[in-house]
PDB file as gemmi writes it, atoms N, CA and C in Angstrom:
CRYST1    1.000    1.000    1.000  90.00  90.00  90.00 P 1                      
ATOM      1  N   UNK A   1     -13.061 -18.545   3.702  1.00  0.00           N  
ATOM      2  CA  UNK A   1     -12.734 -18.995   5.034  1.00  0.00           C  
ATOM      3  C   UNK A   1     -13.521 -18.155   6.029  1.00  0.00           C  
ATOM      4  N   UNK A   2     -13.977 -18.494   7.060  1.00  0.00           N  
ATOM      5  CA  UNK A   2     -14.963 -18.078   7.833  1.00  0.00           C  
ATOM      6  C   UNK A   2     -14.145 -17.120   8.696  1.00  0.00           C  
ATOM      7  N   UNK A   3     -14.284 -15.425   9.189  1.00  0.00           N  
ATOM      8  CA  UNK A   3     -13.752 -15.041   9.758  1.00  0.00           C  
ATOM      9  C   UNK A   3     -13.075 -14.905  10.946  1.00  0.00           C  
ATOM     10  N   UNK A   4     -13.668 -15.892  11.861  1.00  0.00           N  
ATOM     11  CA  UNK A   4     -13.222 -16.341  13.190  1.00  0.00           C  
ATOM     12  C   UNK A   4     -13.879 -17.520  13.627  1.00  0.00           C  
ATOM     13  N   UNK A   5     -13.445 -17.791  14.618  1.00  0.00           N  
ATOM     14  CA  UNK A   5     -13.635 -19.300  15.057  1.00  0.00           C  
ATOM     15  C   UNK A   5     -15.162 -19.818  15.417  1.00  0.00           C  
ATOM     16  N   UNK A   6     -16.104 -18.300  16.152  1.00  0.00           N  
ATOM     17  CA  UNK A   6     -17.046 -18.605  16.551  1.00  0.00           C  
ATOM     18  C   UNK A   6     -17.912 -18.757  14.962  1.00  0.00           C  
ATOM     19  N   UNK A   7     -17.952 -17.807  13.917  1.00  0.00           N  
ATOM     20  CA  UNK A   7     -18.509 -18.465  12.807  1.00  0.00           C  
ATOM     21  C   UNK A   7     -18.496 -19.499  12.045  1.00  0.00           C  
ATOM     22  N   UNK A   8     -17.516 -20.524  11.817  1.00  0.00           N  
ATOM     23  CA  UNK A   8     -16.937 -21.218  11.623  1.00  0.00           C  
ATOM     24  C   UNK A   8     -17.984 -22.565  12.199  1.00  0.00           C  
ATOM     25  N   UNK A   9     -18.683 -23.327  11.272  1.00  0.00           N  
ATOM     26  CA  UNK A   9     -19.203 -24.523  11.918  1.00  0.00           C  
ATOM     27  C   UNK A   9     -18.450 -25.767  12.282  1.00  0.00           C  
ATOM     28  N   UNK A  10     -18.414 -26.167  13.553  1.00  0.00           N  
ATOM     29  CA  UNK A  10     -17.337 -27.120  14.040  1.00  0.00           C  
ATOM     30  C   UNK A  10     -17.371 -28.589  13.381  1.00  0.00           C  
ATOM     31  N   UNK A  11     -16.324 -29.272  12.614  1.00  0.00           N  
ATOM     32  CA  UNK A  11     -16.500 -30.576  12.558  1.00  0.00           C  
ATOM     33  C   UNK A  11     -16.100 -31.621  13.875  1.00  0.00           C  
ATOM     34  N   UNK A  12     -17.284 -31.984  14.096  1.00  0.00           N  
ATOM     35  CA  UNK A  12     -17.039 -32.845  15.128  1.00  0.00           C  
ATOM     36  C   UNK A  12     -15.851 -34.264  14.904  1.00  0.00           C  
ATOM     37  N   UNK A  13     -15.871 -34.607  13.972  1.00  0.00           N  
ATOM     38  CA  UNK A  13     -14.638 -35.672  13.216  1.00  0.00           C  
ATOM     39  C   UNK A  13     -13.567 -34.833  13.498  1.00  0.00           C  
ATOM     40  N   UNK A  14     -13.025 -33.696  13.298  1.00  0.00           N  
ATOM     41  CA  UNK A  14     -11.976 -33.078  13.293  1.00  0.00           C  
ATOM     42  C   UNK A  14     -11.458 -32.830  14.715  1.00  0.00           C  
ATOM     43  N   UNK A  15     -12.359 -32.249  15.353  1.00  0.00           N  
ATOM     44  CA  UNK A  15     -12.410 -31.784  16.943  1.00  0.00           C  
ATOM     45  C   UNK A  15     -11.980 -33.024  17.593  1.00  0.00           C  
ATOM     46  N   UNK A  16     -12.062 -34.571  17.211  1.00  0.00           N  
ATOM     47  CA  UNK A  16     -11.963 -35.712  18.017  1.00  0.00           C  
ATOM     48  C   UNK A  16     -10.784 -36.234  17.730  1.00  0.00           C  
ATOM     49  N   UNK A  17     -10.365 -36.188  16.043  1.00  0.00           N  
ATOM     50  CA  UNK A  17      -8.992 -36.435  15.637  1.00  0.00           C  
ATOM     51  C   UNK A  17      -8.109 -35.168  16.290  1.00  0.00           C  
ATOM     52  N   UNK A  18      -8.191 -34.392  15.684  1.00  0.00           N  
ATOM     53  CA  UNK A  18      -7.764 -33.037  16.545  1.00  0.00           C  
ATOM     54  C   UNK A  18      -5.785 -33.636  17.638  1.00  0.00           C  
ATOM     55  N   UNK A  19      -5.096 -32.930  17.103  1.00  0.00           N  
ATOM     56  CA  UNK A  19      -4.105 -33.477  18.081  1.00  0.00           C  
ATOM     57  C   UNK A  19      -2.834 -32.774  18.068  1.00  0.00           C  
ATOM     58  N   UNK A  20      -2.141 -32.519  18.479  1.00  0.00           N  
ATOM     59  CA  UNK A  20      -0.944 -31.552  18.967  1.00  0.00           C  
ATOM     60  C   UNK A  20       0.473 -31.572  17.711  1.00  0.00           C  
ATOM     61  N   UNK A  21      -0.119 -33.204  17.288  1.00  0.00           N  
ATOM     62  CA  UNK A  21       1.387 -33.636  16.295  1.00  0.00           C  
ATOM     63  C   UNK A  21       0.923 -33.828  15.038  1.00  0.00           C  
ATOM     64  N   UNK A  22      -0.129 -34.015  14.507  1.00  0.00           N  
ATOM     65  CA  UNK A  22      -1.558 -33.950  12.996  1.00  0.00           C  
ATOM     66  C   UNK A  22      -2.565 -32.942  13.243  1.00  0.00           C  
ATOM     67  N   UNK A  23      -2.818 -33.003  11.933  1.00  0.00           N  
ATOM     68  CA  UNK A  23      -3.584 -31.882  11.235  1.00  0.00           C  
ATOM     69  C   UNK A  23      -4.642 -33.044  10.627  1.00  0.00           C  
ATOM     70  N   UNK A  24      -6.138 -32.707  11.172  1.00  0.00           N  
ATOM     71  CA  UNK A  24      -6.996 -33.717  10.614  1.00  0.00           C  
ATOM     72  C   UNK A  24      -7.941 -32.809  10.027  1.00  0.00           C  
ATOM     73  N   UNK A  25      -8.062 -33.296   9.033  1.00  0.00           N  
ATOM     74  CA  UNK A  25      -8.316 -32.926   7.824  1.00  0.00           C  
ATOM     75  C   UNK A  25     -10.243 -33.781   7.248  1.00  0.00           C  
ATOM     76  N   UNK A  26     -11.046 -33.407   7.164  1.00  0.00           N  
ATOM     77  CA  UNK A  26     -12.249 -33.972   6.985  1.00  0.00           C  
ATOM     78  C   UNK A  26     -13.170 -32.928   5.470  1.00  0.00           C  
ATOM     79  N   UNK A  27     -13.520 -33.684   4.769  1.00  0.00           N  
ATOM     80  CA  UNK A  27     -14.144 -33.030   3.666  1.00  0.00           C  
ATOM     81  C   UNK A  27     -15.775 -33.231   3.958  1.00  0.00           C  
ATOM     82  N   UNK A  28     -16.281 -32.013   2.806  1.00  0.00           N  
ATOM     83  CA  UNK A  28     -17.811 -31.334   3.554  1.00  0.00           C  
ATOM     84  C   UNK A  28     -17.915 -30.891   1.813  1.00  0.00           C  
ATOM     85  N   UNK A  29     -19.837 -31.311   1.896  1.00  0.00           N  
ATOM     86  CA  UNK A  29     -20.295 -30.331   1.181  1.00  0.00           C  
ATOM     87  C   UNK A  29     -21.261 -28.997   2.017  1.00  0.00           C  
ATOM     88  N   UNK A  30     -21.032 -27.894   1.540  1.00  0.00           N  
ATOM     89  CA  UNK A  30     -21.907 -27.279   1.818  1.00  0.00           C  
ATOM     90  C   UNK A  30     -23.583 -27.023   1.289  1.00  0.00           C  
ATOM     91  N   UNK A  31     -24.300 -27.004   1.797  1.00  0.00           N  
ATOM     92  CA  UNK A  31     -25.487 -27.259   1.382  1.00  0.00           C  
ATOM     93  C   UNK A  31     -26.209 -25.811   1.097  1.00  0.00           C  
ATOM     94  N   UNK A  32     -25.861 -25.087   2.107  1.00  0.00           N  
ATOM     95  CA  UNK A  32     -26.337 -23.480   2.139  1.00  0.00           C  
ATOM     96  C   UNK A  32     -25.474 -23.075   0.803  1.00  0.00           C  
ATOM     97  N   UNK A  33     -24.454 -23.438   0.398  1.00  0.00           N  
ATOM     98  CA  UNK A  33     -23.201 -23.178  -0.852  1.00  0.00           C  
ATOM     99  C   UNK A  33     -23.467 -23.608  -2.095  1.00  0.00           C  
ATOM    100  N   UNK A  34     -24.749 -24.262  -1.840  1.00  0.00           N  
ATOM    101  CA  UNK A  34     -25.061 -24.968  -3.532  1.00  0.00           C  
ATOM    102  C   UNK A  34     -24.558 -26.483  -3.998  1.00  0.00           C  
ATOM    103  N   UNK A  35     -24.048 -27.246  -2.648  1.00  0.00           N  
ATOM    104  CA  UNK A  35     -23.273 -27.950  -2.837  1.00  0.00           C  
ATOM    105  C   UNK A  35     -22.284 -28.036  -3.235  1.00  0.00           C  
ATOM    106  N   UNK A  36     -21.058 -26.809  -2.687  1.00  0.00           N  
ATOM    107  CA  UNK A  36     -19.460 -26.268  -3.110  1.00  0.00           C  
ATOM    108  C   UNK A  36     -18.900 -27.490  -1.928  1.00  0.00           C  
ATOM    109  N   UNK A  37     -17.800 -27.850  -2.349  1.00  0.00           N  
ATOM    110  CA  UNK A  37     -17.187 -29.109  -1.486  1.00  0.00           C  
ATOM    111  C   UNK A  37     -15.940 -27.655  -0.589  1.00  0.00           C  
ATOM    112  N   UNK A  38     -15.626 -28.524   0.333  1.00  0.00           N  
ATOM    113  CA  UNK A  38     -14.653 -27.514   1.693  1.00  0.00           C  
ATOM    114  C   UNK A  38     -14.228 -28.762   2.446  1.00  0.00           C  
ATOM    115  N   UNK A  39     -13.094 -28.409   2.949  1.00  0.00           N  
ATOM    116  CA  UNK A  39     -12.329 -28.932   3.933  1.00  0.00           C  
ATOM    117  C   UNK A  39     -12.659 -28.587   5.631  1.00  0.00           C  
ATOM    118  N   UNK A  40     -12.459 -28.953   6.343  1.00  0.00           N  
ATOM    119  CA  UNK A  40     -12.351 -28.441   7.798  1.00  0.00           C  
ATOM    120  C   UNK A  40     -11.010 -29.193   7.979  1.00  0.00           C  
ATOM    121  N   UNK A  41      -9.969 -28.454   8.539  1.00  0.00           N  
ATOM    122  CA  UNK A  41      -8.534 -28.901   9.278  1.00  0.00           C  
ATOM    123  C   UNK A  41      -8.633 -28.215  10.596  1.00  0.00           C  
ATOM    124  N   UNK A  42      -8.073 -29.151  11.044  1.00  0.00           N  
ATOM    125  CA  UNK A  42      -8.137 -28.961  12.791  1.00  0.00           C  
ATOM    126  C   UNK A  42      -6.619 -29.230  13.361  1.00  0.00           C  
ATOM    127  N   UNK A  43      -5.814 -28.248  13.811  1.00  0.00           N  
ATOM    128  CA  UNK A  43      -4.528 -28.802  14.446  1.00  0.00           C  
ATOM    129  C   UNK A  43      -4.244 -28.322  15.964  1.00  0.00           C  
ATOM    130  N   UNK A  44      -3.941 -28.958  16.829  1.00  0.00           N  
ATOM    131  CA  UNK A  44      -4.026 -29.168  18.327  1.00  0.00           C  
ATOM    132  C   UNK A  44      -5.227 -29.082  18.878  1.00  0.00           C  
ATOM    133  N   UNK A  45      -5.074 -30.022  20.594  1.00  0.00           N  
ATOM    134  CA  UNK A  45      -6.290 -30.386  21.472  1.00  0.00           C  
ATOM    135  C   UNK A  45      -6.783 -29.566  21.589  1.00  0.00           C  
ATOM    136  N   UNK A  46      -6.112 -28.347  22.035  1.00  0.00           N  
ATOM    137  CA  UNK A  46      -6.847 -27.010  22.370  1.00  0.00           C  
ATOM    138  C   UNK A  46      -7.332 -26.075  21.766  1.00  0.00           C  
ATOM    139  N   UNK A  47      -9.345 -26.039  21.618  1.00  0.00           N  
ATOM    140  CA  UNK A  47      -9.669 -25.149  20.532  1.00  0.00           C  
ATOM    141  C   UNK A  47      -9.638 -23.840  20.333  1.00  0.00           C  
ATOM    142  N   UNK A  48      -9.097 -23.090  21.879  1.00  0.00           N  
ATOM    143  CA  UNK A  48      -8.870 -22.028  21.350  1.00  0.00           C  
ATOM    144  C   UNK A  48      -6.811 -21.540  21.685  1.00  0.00           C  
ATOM    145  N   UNK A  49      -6.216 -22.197  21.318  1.00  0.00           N  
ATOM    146  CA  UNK A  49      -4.671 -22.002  20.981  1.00  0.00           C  
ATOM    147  C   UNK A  49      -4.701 -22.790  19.585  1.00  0.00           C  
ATOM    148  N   UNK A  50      -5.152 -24.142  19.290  1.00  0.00           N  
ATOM    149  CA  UNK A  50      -4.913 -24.223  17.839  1.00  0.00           C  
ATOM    150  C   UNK A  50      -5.600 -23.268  16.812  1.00  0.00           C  
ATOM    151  N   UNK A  51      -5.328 -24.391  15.700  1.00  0.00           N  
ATOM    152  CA  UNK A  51      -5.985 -23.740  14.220  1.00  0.00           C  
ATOM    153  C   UNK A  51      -7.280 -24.565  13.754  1.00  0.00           C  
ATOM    154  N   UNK A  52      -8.305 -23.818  13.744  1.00  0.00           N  
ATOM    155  CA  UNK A  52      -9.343 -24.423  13.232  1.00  0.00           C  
ATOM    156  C   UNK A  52      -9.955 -23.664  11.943  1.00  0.00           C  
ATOM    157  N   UNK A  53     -10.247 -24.212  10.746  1.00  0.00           N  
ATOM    158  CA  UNK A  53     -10.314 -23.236   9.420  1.00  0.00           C  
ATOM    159  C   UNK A  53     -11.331 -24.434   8.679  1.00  0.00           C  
ATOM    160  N   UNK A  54     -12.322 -23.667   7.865  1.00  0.00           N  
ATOM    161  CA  UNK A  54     -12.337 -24.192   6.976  1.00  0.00           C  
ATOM    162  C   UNK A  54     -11.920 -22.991   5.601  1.00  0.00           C  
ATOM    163  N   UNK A  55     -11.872 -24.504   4.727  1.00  0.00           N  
ATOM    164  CA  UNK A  55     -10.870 -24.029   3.244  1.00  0.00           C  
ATOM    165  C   UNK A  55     -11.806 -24.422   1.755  1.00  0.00           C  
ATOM    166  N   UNK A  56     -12.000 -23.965   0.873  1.00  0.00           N  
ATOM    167  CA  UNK A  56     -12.140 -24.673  -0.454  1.00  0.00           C  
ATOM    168  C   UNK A  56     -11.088 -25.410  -0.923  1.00  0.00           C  
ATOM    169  N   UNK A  57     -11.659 -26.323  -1.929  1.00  0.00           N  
ATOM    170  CA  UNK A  57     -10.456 -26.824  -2.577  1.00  0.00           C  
ATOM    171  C   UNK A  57      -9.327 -26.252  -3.431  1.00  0.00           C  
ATOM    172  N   UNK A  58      -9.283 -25.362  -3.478  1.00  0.00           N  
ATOM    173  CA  UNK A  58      -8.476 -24.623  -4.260  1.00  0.00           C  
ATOM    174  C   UNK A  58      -7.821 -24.314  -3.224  1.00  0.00           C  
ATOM    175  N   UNK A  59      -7.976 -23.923  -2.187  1.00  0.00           N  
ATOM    176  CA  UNK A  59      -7.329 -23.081  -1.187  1.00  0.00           C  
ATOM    177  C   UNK A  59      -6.494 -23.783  -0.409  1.00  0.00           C  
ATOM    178  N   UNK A  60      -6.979 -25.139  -0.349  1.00  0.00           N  
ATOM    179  CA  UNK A  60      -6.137 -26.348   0.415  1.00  0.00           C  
ATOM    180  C   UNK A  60      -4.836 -26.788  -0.684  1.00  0.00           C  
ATOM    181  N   UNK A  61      -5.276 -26.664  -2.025  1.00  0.00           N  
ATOM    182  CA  UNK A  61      -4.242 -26.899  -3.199  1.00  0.00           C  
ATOM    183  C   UNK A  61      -3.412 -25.642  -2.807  1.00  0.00           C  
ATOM    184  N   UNK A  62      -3.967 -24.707  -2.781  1.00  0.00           N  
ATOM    185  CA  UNK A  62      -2.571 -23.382  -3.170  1.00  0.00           C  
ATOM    186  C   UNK A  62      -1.524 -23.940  -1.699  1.00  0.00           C  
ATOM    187  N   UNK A  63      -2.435 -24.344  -0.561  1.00  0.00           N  
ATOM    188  CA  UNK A  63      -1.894 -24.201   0.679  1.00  0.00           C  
ATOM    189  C   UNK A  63      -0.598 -25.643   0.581  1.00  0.00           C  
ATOM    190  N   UNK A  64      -0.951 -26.249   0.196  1.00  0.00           N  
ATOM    191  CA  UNK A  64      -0.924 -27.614  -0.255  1.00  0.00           C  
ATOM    192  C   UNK A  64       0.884 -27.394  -0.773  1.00  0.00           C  
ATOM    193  N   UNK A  65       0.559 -26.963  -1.853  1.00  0.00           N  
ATOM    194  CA  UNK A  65       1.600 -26.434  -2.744  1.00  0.00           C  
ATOM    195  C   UNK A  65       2.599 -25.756  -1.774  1.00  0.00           C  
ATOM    196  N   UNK A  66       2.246 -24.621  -1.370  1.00  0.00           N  
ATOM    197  CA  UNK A  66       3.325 -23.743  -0.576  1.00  0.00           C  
ATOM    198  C   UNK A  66       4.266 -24.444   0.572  1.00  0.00           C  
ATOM    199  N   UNK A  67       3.244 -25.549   1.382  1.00  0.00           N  
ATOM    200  CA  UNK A  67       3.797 -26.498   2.093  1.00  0.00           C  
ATOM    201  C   UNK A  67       5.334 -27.125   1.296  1.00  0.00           C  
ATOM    202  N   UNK A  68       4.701 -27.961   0.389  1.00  0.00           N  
ATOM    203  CA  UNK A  68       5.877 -28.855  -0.506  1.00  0.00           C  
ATOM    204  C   UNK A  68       7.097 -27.952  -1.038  1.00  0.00           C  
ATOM    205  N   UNK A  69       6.299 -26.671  -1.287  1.00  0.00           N  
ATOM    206  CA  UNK A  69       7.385 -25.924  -1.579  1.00  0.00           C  
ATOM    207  C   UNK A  69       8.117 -25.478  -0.970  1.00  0.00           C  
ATOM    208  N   UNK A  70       7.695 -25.190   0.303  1.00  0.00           N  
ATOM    209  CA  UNK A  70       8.803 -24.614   1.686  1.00  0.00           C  
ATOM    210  C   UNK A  70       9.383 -25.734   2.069  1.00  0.00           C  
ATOM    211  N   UNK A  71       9.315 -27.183   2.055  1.00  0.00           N  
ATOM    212  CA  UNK A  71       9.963 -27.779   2.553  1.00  0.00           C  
ATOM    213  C   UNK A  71      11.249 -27.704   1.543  1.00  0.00           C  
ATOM    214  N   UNK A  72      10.830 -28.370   0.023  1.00  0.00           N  
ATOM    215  CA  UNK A  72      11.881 -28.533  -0.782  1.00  0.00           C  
ATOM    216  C   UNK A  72      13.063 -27.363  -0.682  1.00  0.00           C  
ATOM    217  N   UNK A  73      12.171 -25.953  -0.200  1.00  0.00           N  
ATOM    218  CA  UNK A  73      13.786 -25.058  -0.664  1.00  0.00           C  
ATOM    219  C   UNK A  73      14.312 -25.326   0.944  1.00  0.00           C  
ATOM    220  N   UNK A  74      13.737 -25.593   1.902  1.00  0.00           N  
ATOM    221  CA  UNK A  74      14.703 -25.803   3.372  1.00  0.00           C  
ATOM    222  C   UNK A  74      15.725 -26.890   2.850  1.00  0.00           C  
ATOM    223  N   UNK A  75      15.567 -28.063   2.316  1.00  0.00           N  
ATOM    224  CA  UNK A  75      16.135 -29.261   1.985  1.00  0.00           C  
ATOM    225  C   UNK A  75      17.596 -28.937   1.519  1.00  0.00           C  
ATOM    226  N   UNK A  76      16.780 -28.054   0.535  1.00  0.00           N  
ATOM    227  CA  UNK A  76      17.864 -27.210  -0.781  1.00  0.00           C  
ATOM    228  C   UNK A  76      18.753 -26.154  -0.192  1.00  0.00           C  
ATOM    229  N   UNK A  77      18.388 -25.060   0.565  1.00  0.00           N  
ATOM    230  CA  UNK A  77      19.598 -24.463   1.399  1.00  0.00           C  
ATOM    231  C   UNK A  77      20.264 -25.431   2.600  1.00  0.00           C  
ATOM    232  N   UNK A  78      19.602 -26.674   3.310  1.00  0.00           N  
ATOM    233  CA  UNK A  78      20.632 -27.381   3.958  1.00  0.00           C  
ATOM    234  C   UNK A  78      21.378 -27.869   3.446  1.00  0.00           C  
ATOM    235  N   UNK A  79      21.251 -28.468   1.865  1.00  0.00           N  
ATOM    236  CA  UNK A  79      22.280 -28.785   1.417  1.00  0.00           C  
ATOM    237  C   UNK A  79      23.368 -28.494   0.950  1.00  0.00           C  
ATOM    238  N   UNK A  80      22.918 -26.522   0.697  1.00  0.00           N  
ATOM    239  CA  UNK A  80      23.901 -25.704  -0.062  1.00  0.00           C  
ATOM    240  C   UNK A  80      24.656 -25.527   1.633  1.00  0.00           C  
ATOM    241  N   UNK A  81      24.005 -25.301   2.259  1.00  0.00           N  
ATOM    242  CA  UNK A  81      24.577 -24.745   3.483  1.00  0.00           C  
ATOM    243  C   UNK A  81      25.881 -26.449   3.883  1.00  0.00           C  
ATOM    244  N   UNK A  82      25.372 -27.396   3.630  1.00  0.00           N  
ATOM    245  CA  UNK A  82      26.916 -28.124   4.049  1.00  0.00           C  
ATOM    246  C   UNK A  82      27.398 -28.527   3.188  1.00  0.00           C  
ATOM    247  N   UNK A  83      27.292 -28.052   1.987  1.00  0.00           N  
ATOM    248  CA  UNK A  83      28.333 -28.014   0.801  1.00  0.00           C  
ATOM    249  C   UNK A  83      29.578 -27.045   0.938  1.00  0.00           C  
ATOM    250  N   UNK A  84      29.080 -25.967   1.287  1.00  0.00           N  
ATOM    251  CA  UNK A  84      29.928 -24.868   1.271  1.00  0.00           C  
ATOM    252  C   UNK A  84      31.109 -25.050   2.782  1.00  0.00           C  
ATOM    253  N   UNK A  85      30.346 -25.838   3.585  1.00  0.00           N  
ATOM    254  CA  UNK A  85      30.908 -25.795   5.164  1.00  0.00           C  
ATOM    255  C   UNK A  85      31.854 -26.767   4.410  1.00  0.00           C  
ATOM    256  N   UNK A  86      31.578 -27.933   3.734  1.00  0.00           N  
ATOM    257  CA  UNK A  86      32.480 -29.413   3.345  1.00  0.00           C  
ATOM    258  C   UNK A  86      33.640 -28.879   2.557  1.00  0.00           C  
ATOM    259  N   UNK A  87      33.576 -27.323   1.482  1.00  0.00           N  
ATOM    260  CA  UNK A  87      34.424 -27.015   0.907  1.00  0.00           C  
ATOM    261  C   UNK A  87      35.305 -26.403   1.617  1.00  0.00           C  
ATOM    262  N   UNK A  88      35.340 -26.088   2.836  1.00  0.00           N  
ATOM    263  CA  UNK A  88      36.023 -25.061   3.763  1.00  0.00           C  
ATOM    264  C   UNK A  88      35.528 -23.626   4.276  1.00  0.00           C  
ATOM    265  N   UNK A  89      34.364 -23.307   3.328  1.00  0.00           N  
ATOM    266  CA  UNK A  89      33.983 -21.941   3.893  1.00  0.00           C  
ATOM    267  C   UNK A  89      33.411 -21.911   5.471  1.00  0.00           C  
ATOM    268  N   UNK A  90      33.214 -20.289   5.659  1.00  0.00           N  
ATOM    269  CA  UNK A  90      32.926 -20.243   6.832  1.00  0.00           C  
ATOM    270  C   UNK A  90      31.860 -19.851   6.912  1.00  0.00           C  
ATOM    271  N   UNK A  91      31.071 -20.495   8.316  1.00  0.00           N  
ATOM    272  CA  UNK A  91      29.633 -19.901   8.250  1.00  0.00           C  
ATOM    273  C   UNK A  91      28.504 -18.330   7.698  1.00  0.00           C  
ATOM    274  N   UNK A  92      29.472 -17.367   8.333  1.00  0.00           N  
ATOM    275  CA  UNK A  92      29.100 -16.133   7.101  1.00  0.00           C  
ATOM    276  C   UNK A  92      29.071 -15.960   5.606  1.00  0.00           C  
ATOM    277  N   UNK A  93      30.439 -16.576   5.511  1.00  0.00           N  
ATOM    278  CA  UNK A  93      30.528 -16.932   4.369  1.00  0.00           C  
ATOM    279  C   UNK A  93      29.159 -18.056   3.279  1.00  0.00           C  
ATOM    280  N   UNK A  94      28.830 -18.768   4.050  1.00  0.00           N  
ATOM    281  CA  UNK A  94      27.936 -19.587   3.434  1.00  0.00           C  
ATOM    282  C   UNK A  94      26.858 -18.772   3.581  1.00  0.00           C  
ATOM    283  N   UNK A  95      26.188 -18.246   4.941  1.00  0.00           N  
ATOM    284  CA  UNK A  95      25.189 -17.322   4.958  1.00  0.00           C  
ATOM    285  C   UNK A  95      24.813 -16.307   4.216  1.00  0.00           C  
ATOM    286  N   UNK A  96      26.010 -15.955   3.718  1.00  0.00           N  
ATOM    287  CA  UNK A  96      25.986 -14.635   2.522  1.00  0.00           C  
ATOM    288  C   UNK A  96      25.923 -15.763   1.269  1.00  0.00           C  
ATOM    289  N   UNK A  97      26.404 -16.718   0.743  1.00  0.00           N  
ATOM    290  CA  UNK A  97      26.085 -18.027  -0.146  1.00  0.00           C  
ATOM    291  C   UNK A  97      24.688 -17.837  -0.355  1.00  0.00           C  
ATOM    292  N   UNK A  98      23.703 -18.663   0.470  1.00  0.00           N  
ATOM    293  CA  UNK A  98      22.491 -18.675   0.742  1.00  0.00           C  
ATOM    294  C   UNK A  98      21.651 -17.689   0.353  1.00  0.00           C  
ATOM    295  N   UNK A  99      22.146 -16.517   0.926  1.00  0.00           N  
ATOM    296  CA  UNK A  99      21.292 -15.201   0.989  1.00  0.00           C  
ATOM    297  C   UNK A  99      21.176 -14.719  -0.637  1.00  0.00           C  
ATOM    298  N   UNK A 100      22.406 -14.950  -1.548  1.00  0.00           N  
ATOM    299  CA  UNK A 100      22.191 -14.571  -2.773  1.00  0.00           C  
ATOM    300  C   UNK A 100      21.866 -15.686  -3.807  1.00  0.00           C  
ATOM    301  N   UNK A 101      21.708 -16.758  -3.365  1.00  0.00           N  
ATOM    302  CA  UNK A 101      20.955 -17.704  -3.661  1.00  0.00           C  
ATOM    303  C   UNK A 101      19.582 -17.699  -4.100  1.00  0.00           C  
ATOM    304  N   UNK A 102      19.392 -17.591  -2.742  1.00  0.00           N  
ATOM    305  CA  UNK A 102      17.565 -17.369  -2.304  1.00  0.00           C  
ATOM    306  C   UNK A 102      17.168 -15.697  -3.318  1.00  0.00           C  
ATOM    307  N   UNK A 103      18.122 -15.015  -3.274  1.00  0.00           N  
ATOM    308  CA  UNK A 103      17.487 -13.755  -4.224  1.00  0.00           C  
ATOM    309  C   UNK A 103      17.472 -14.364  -5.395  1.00  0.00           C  
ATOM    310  N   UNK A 104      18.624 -15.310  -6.020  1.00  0.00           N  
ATOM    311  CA  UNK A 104      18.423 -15.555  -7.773  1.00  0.00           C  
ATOM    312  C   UNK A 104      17.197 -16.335  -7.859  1.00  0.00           C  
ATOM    313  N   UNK A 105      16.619 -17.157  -6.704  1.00  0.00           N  
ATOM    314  CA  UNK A 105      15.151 -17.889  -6.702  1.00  0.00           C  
ATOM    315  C   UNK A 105      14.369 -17.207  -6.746  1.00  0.00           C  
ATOM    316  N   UNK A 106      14.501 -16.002  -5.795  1.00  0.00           N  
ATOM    317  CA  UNK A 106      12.882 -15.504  -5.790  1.00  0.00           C  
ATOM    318  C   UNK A 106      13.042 -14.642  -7.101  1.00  0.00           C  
ATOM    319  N   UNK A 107      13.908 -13.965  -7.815  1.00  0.00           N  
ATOM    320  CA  UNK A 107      14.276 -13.522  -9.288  1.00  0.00           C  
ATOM    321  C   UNK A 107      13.070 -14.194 -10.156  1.00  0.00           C  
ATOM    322  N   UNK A 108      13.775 -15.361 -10.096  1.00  0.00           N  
ATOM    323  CA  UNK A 108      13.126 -16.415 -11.309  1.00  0.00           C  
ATOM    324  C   UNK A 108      12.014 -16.992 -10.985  1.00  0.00           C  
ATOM    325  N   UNK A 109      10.831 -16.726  -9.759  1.00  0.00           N  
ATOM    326  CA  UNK A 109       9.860 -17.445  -9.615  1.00  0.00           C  
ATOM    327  C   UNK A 109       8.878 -16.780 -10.286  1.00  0.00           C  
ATOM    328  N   UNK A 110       7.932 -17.551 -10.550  1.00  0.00           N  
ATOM    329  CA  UNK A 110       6.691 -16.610 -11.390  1.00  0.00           C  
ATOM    330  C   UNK A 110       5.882 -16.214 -10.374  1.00  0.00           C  
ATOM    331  N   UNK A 111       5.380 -15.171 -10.933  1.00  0.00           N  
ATOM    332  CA  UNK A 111       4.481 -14.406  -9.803  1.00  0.00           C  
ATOM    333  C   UNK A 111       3.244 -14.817  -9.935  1.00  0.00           C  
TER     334      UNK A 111                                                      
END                                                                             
């Protein structure tokens, strides 16, 4: 990934999709790279408050991944979180629920 924004060669496709509520996303070979394939993602109008990056493919997969994965465990503690409220507990009570939850997950995740 290119260290800052000014190194970073701009995709003009991205810069035009470019928008406050998507993340536009445009694929590239590099030519100076040997022909290594890369992403450019672009998120909000403004180029210097958004995010502008480019990524390899691997890097968009790991990123990719972590996404799906942070959503699924939010899903997964909202649900523990109004299970416990539906059984009668009380919000600390569930919060401390959660909290030793989330430790037996991160326990068992592979590193």
């Amino acid at each position: 990934m290119a260290e800052n924004k000014e190194e970073m060669l701009v995709c003009p496709q991205c810069e035009e999709d470019a928008s406050d509520t998507e993340i536009a996303m445009h694929s590239g070979v590099s030519l100076r790279a040997g022909g290594t394939g890369f992403v450019h993602l672009a998120w909000g109008k403004n180029r210097e408050t958004g995010l502008r990056v480019q990524l390899s493919p691997d890097e968009i997969r790991h990123h990719a991944f972590r996404l799906i994965e942070g959503a699924t465990v939010a899903e997964t503690d909202a649900a523990i979180f109004r299970f416990g409220i539906s059984m009668g507990m009380k919000v600390p009570d569930v919060g401390q629920m959660l909290k030793a939850v989330r430790a037996q997950r991160d326990e068992s995740r592979e590193p």
